[in-house]
PDB file as gemmi writes it, atoms N, CA and C in Angstrom:
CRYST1    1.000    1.000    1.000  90.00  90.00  90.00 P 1                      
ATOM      1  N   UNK A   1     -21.866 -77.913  54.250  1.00  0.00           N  
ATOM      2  CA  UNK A   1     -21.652 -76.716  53.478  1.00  0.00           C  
ATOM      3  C   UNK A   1     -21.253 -75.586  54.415  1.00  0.00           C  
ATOM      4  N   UNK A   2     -20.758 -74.931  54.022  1.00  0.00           N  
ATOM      5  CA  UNK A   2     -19.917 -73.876  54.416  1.00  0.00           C  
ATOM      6  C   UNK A   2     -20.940 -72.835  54.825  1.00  0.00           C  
ATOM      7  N   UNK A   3     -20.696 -71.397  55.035  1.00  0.00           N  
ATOM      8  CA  UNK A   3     -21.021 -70.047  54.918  1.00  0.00           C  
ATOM      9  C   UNK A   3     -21.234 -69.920  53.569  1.00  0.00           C  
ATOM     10  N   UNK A   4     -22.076 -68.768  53.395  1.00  0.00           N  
ATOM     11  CA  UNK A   4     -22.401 -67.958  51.847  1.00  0.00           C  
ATOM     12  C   UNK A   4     -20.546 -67.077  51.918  1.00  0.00           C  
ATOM     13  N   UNK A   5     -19.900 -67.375  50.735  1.00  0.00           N  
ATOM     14  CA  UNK A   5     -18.753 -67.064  50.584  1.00  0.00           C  
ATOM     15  C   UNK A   5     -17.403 -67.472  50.894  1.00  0.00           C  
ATOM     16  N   UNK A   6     -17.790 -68.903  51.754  1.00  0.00           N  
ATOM     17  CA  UNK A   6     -16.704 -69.238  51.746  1.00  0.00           C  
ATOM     18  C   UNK A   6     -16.804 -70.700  50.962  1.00  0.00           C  
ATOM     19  N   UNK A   7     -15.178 -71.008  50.837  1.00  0.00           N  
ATOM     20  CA  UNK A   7     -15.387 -72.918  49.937  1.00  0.00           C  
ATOM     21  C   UNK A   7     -15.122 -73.585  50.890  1.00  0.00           C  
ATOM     22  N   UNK A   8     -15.904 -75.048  50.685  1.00  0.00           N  
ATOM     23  CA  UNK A   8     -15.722 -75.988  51.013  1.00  0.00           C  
ATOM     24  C   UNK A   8     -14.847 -76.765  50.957  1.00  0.00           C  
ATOM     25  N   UNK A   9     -14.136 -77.396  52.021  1.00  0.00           N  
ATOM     26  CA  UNK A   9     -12.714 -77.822  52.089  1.00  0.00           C  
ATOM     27  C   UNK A   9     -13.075 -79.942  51.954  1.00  0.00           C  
ATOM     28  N   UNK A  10     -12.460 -79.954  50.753  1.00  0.00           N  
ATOM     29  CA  UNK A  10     -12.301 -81.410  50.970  1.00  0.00           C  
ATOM     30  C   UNK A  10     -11.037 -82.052  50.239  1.00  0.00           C  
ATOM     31  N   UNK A  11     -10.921 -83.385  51.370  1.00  0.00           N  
ATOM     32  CA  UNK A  11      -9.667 -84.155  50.370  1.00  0.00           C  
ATOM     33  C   UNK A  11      -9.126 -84.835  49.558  1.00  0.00           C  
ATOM     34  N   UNK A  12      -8.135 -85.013  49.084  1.00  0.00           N  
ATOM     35  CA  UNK A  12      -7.771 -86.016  47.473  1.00  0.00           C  
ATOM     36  C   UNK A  12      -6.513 -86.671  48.063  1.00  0.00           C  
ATOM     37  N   UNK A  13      -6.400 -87.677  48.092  1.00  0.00           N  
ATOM     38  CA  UNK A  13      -5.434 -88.677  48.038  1.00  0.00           C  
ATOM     39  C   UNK A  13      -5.062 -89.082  46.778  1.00  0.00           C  
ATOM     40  N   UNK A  14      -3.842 -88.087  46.483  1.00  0.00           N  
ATOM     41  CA  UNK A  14      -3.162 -88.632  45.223  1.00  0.00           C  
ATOM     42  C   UNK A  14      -1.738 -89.524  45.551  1.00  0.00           C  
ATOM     43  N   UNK A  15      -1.933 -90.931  45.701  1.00  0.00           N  
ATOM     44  CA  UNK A  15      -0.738 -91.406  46.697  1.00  0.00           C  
ATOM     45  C   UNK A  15       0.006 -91.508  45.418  1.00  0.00           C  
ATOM     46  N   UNK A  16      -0.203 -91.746  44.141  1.00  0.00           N  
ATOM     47  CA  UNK A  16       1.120 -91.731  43.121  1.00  0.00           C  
ATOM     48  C   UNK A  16       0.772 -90.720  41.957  1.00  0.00           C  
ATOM     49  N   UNK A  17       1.542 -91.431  40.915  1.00  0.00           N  
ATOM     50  CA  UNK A  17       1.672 -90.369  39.365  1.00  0.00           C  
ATOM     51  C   UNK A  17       0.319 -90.941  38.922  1.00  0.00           C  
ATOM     52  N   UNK A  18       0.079 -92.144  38.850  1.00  0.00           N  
ATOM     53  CA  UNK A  18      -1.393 -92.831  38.138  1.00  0.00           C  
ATOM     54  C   UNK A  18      -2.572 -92.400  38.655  1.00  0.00           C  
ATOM     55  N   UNK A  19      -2.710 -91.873  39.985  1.00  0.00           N  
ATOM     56  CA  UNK A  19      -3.417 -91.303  40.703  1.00  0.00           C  
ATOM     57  C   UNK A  19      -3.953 -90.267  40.369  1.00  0.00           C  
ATOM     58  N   UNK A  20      -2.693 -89.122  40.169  1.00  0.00           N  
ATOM     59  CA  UNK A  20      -2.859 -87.824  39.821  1.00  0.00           C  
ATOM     60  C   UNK A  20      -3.572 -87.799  38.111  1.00  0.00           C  
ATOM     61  N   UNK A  21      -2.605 -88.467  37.437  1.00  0.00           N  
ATOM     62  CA  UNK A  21      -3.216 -88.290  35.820  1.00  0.00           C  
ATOM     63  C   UNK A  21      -4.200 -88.774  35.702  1.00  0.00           C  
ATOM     64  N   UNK A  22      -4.964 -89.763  36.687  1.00  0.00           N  
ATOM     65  CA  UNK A  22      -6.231 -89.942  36.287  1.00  0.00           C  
ATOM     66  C   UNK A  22      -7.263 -88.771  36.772  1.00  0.00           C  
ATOM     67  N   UNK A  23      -6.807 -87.862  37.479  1.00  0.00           N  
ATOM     68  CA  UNK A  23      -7.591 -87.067  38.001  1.00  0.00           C  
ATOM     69  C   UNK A  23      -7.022 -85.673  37.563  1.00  0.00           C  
ATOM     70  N   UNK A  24      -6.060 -85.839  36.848  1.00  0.00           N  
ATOM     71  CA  UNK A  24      -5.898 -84.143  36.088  1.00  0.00           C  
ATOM     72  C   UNK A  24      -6.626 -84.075  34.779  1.00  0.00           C  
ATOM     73  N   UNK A  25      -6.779 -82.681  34.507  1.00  0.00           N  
ATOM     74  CA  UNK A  25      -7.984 -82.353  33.256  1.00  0.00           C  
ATOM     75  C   UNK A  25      -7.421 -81.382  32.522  1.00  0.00           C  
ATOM     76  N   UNK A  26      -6.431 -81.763  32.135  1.00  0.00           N  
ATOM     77  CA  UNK A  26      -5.212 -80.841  30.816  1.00  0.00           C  
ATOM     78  C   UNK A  26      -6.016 -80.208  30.326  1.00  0.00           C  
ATOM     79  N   UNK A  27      -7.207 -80.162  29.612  1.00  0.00           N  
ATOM     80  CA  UNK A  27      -7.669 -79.870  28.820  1.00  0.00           C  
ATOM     81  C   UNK A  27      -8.374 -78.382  29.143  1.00  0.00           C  
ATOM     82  N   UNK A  28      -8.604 -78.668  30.713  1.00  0.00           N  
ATOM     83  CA  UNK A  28      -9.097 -77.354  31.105  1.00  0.00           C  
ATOM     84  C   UNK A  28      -8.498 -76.228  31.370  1.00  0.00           C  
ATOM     85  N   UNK A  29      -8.991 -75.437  31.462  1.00  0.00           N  
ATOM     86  CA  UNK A  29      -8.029 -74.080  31.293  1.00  0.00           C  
ATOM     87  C   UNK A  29      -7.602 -73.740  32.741  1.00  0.00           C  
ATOM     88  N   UNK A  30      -6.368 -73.185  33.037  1.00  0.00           N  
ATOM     89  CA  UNK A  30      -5.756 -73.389  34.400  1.00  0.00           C  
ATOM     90  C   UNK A  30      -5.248 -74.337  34.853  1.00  0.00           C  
ATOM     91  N   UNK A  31      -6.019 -75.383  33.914  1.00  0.00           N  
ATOM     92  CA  UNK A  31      -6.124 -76.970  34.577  1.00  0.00           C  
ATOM     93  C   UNK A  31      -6.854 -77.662  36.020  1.00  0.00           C  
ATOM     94  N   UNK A  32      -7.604 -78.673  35.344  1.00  0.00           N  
ATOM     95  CA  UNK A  32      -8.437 -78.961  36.523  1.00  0.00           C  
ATOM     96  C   UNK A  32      -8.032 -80.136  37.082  1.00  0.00           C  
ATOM     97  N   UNK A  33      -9.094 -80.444  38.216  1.00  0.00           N  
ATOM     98  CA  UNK A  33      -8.551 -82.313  38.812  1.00  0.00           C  
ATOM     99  C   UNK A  33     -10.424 -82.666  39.085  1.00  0.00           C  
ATOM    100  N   UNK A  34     -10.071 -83.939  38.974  1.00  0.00           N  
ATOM    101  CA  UNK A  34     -11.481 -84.479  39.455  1.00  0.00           C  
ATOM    102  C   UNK A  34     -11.355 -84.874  41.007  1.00  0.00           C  
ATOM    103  N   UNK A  35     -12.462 -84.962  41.825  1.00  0.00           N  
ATOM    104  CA  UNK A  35     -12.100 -85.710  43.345  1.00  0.00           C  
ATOM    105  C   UNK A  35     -13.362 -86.485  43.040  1.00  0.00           C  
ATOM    106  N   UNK A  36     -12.742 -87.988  43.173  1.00  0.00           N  
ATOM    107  CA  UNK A  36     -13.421 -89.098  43.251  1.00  0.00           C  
ATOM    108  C   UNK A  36     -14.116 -88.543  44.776  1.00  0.00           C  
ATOM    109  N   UNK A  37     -15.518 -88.745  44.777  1.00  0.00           N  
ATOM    110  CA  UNK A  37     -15.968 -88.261  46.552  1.00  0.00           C  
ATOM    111  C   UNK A  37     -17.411 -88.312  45.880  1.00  0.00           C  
ATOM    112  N   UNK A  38     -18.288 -88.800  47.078  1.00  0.00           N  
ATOM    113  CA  UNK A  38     -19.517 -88.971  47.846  1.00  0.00           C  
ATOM    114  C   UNK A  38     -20.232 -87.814  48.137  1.00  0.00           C  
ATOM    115  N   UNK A  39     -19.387 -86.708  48.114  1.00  0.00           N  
ATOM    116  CA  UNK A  39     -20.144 -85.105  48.631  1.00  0.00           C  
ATOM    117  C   UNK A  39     -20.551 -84.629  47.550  1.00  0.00           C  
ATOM    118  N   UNK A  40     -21.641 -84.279  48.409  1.00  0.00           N  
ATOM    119  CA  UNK A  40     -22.917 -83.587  47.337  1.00  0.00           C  
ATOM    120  C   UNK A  40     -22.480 -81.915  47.106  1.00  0.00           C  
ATOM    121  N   UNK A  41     -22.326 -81.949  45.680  1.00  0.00           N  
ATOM    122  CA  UNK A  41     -21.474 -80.043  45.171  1.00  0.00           C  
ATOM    123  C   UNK A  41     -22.267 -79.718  43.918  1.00  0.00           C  
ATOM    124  N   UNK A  42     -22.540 -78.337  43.999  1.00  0.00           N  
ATOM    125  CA  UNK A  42     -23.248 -77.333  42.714  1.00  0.00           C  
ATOM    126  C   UNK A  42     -22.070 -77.332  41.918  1.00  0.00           C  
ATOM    127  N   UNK A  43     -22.566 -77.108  40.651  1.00  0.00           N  
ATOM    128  CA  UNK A  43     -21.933 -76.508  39.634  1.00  0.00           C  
ATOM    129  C   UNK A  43     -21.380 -75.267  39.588  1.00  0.00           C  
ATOM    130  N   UNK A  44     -20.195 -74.623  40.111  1.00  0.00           N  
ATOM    131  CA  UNK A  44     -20.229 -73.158  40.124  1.00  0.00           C  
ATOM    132  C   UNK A  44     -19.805 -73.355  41.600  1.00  0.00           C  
ATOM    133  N   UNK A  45     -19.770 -74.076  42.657  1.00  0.00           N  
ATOM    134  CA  UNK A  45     -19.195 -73.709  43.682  1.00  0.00           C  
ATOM    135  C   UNK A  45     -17.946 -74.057  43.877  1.00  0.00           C  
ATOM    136  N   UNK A  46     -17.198 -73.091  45.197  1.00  0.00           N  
ATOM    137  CA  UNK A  46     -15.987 -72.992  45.603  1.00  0.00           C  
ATOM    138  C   UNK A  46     -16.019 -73.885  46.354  1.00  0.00           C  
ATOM    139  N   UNK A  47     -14.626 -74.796  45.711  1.00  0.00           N  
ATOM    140  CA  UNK A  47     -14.090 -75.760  46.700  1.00  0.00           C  
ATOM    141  C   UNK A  47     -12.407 -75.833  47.104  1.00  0.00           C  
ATOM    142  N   UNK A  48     -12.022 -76.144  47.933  1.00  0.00           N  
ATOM    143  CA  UNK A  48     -10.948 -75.863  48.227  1.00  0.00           C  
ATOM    144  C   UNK A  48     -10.841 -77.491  48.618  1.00  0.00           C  
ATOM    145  N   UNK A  49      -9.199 -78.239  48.049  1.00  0.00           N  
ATOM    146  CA  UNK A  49      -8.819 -79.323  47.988  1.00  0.00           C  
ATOM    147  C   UNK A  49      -7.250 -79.264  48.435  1.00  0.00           C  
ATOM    148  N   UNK A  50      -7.571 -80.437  50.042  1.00  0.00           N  
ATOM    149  CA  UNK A  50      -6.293 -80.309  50.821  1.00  0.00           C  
ATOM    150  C   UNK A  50      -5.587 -81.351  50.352  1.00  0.00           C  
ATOM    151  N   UNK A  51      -4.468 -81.654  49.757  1.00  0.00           N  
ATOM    152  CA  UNK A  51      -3.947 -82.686  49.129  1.00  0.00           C  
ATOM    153  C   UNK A  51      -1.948 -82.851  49.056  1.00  0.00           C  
ATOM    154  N   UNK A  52      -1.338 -83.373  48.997  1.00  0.00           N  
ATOM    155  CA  UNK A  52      -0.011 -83.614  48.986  1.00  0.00           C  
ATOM    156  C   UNK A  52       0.035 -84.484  47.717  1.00  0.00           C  
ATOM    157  N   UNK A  53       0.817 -83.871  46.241  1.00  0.00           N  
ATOM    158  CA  UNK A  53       1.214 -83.823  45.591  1.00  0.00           C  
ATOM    159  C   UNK A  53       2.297 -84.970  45.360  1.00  0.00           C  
ATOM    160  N   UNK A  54       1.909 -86.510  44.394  1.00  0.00           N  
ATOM    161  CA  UNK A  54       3.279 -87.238  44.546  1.00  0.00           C  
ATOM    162  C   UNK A  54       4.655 -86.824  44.718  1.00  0.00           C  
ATOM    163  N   UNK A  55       5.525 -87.689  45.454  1.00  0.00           N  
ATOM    164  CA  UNK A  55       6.566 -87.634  45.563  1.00  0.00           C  
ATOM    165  C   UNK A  55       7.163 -86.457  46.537  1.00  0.00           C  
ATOM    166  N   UNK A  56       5.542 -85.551  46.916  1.00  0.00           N  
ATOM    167  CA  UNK A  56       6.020 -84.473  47.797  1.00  0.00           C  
ATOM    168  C   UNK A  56       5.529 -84.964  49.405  1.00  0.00           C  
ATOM    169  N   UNK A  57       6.038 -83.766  50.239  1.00  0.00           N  
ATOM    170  CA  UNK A  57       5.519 -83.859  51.248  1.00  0.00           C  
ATOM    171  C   UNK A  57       4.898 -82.448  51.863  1.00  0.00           C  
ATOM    172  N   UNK A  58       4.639 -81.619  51.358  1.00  0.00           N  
ATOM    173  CA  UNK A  58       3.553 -80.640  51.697  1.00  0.00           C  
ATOM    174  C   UNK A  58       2.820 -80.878  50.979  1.00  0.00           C  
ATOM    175  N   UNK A  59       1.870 -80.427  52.159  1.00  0.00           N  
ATOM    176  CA  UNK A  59      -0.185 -80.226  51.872  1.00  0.00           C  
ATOM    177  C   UNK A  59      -0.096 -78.807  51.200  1.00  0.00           C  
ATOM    178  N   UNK A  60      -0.786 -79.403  50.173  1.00  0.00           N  
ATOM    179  CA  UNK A  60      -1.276 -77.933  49.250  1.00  0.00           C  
ATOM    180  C   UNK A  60      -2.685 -77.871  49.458  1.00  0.00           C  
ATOM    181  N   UNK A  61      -3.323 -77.215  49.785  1.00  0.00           N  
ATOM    182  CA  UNK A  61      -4.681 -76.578  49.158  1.00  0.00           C  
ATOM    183  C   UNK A  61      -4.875 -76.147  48.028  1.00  0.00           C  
ATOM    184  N   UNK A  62      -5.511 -76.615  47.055  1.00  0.00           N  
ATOM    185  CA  UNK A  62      -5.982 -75.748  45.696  1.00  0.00           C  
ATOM    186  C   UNK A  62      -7.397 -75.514  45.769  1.00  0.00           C  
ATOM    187  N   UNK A  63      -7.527 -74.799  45.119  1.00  0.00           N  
ATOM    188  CA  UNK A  63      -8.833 -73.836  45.467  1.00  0.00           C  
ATOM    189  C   UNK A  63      -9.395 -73.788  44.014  1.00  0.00           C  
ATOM    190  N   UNK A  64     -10.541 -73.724  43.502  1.00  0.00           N  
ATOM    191  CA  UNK A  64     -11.208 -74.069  42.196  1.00  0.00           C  
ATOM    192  C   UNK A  64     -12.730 -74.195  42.734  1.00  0.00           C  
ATOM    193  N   UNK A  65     -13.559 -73.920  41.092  1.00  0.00           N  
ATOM    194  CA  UNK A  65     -15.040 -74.328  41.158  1.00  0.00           C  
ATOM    195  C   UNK A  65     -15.279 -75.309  40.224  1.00  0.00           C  
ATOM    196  N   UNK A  66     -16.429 -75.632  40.875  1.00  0.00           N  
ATOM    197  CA  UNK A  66     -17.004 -77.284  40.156  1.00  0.00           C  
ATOM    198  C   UNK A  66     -17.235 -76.711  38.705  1.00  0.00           C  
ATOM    199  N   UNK A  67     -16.363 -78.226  37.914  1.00  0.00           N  
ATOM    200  CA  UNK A  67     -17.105 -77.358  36.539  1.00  0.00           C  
ATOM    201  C   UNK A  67     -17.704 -79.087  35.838  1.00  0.00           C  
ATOM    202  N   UNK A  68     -17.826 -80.174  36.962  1.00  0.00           N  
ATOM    203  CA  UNK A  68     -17.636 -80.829  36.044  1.00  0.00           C  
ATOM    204  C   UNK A  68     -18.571 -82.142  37.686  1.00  0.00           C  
ATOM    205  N   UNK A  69     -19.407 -82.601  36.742  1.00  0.00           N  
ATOM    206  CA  UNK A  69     -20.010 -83.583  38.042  1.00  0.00           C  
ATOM    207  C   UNK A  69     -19.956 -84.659  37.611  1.00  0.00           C  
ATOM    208  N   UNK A  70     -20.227 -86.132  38.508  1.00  0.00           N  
ATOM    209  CA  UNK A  70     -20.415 -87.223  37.779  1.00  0.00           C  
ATOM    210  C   UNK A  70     -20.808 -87.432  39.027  1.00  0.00           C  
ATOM    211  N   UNK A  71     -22.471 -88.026  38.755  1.00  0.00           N  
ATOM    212  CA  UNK A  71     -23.309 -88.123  39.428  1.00  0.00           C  
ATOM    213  C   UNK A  71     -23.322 -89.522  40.517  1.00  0.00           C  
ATOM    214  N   UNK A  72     -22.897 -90.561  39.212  1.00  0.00           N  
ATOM    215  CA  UNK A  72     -22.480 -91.944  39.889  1.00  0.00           C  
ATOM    216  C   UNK A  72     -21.598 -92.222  38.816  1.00  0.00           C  
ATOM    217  N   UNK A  73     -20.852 -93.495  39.575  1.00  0.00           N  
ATOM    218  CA  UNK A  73     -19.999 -94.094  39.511  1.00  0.00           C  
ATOM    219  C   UNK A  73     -20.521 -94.986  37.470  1.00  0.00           C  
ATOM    220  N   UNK A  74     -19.714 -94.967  36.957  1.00  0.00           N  
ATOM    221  CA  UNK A  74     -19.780 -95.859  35.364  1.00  0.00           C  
ATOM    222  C   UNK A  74     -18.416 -96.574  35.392  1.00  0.00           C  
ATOM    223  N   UNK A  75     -18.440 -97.556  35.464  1.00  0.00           N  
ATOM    224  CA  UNK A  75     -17.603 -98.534  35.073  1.00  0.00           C  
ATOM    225  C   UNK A  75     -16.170 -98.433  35.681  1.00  0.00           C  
ATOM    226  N   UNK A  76     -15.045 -98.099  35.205  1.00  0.00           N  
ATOM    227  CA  UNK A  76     -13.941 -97.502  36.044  1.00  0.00           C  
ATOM    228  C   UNK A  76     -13.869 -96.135  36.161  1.00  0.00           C  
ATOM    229  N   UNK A  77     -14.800 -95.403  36.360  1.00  0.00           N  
ATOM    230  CA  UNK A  77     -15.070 -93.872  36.495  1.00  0.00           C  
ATOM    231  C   UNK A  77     -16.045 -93.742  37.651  1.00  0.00           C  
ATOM    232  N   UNK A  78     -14.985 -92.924  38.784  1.00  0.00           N  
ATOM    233  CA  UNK A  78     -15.906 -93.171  40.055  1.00  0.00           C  
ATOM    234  C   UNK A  78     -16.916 -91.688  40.070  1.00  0.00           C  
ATOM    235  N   UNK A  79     -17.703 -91.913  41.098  1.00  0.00           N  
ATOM    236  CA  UNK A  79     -18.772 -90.805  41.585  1.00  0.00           C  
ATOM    237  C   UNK A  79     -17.904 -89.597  42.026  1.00  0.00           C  
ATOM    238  N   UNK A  80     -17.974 -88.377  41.808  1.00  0.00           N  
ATOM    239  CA  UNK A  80     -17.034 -87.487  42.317  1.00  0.00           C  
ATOM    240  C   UNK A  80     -17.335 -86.100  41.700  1.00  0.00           C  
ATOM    241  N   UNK A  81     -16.213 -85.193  41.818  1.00  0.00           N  
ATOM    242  CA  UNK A  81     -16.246 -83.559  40.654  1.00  0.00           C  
ATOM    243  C   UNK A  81     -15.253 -83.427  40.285  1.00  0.00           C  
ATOM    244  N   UNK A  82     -15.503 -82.324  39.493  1.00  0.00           N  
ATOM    245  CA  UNK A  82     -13.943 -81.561  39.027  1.00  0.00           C  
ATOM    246  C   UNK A  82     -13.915 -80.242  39.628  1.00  0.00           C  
ATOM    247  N   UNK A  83     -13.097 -79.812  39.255  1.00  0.00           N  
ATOM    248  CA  UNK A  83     -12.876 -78.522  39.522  1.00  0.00           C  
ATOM    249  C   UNK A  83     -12.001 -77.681  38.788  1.00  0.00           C  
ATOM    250  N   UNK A  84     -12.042 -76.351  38.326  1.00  0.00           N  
ATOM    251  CA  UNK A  84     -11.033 -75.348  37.069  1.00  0.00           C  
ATOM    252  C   UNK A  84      -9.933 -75.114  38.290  1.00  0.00           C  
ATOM    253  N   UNK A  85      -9.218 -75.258  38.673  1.00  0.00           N  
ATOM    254  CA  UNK A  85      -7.963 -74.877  39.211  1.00  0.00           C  
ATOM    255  C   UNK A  85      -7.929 -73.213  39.168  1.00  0.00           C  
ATOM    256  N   UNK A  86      -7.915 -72.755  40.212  1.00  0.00           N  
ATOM    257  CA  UNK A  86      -8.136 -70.984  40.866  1.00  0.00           C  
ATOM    258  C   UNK A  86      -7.253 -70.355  41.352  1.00  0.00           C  
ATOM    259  N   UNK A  87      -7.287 -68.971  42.067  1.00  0.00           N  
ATOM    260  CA  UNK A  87      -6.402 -68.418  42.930  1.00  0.00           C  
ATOM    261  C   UNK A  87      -4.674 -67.939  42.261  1.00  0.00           C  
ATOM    262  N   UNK A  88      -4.486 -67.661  43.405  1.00  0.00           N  
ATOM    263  CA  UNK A  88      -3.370 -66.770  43.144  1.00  0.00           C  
ATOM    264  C   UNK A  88      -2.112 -67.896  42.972  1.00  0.00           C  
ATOM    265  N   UNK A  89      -2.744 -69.050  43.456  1.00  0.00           N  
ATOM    266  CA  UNK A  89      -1.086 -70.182  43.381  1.00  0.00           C  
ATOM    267  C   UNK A  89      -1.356 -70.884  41.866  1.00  0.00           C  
ATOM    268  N   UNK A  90      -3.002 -70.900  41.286  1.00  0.00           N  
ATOM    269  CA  UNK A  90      -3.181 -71.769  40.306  1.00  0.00           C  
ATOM    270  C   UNK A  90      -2.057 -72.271  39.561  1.00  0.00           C  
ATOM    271  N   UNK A  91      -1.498 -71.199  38.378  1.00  0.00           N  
ATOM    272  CA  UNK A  91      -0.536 -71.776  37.505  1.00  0.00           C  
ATOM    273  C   UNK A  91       0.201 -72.247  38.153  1.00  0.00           C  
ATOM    274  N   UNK A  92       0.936 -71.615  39.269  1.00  0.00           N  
ATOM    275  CA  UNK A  92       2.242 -72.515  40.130  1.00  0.00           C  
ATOM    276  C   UNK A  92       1.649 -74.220  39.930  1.00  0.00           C  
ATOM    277  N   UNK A  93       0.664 -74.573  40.178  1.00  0.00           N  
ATOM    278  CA  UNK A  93       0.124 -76.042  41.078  1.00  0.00           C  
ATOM    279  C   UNK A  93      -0.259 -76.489  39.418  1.00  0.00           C  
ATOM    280  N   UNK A  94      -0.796 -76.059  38.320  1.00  0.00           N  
ATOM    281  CA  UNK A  94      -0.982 -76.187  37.525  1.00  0.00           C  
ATOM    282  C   UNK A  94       0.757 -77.101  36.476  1.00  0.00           C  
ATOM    283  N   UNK A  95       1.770 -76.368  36.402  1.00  0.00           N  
ATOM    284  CA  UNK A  95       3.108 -76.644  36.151  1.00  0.00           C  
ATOM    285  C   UNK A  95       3.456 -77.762  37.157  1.00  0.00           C  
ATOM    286  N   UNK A  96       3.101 -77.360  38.504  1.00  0.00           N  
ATOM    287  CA  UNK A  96       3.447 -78.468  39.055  1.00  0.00           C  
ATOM    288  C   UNK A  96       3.626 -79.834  39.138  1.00  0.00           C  
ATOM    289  N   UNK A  97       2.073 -80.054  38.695  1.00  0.00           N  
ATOM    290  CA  UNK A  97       1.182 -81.184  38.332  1.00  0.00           C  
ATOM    291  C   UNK A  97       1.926 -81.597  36.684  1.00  0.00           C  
ATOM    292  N   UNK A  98       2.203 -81.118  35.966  1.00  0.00           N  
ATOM    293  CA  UNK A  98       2.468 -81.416  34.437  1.00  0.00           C  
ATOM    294  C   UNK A  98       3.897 -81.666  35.010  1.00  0.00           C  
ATOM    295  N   UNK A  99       4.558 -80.524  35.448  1.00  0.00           N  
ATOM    296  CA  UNK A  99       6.217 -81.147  35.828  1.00  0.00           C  
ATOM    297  C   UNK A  99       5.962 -82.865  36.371  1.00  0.00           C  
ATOM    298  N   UNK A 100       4.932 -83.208  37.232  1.00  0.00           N  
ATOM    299  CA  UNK A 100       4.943 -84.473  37.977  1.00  0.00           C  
ATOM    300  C   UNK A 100       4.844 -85.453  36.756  1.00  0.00           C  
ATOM    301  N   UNK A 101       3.753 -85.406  36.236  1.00  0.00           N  
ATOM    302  CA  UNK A 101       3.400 -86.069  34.832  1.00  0.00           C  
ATOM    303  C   UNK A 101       4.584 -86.242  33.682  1.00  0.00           C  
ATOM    304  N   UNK A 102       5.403 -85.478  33.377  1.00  0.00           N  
ATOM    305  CA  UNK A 102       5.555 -85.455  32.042  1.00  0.00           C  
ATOM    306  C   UNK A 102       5.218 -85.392  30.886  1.00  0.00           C  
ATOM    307  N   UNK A 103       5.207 -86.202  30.361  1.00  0.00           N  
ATOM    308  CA  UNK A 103       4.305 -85.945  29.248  1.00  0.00           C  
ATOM    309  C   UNK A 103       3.184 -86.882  28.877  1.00  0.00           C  
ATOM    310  N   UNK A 104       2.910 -87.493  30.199  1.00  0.00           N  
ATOM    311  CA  UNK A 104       2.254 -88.670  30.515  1.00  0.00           C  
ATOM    312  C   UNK A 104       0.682 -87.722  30.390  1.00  0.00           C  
ATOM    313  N   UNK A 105       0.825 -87.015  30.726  1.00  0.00           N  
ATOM    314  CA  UNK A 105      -0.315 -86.181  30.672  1.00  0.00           C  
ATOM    315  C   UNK A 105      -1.235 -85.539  29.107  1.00  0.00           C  
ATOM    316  N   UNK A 106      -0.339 -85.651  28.393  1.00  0.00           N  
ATOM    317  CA  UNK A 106      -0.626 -85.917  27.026  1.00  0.00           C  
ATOM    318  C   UNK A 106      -1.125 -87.087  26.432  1.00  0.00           C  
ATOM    319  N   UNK A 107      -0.680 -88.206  27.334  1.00  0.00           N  
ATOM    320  CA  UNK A 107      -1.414 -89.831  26.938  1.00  0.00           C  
ATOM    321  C   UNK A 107      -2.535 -89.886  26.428  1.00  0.00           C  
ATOM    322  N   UNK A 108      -2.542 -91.296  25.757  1.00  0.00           N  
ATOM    323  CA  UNK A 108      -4.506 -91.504  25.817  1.00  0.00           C  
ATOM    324  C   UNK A 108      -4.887 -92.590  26.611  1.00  0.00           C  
ATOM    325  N   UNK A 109      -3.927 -92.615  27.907  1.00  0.00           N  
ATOM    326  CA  UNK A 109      -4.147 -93.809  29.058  1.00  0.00           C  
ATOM    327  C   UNK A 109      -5.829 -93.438  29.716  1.00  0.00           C  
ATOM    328  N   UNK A 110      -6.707 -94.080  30.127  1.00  0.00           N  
ATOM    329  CA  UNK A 110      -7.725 -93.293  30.489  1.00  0.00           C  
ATOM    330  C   UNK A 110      -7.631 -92.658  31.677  1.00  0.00           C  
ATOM    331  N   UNK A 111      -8.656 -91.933  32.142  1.00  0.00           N  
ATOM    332  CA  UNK A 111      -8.663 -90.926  32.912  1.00  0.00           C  
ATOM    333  C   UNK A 111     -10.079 -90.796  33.757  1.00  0.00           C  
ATOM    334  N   UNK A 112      -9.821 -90.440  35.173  1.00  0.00           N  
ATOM    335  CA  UNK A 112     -11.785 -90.388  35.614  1.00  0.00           C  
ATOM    336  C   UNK A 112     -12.582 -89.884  34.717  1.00  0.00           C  
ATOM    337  N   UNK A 113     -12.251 -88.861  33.660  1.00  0.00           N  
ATOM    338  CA  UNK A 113     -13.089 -88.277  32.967  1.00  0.00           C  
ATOM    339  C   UNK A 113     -13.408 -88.459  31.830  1.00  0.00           C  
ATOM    340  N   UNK A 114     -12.076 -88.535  30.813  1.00  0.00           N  
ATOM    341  CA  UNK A 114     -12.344 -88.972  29.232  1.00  0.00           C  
ATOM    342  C   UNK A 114     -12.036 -90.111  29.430  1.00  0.00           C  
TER     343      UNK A 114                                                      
END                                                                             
């Protein structure tokens, strides 16, 4: 854990599109992602997620708070968080992510979460 005020930096390997939509959360406002991960996170804290975006090749950081835990692992739904998508780039990375998707993101393919 970090300092009082700053977030915690961790990473997501989204190596494709199936990757990402299983870990985007349309539903949330800003739009969120889950990170399948082992690290122990509050509800309400700042995390910052270093990640490269399919088909791209810059590292983005997105920055967001936990809004969403899963304690352990259920069936094809791994142990990990979410996070509301934050900051001043949000919507940019938010469009981003849906531009990547299409309208795949509207599916009812499953997802880490639903």
């Amino acid at each position: 854990m970090m300092q009082s005020g700053m977030a915690d930096l961790t990473q997501l390997n989204l190596r494709d599109t199936a990757m990402l939509h299983a870990c985007y959360m349309p539903f949330v406002q800003r739009g969120g992602l889950f990170i399948p991960s082992q690290q122990s996170v509050k509800m309400g804290e700042h995390i910052v997620v270093s990640t490269t975006l399919p088909g791209q090749t810059q590292l983005v950081q997105l920055a967001g708070k936990v809004i969403w835990i899963s304690h352990k692992a259920t069936g094809l739904k791994p142990k990990g968080f979410a996070i509301q998508l934050g900051g001043e780039k949000s919507e940019f990375y938010r469009l981003e992510i849906e531009k990547i998707l299409g309208v795949a993101h509207l599916s009812d393919r499953p997802s880490f979460t639903l």
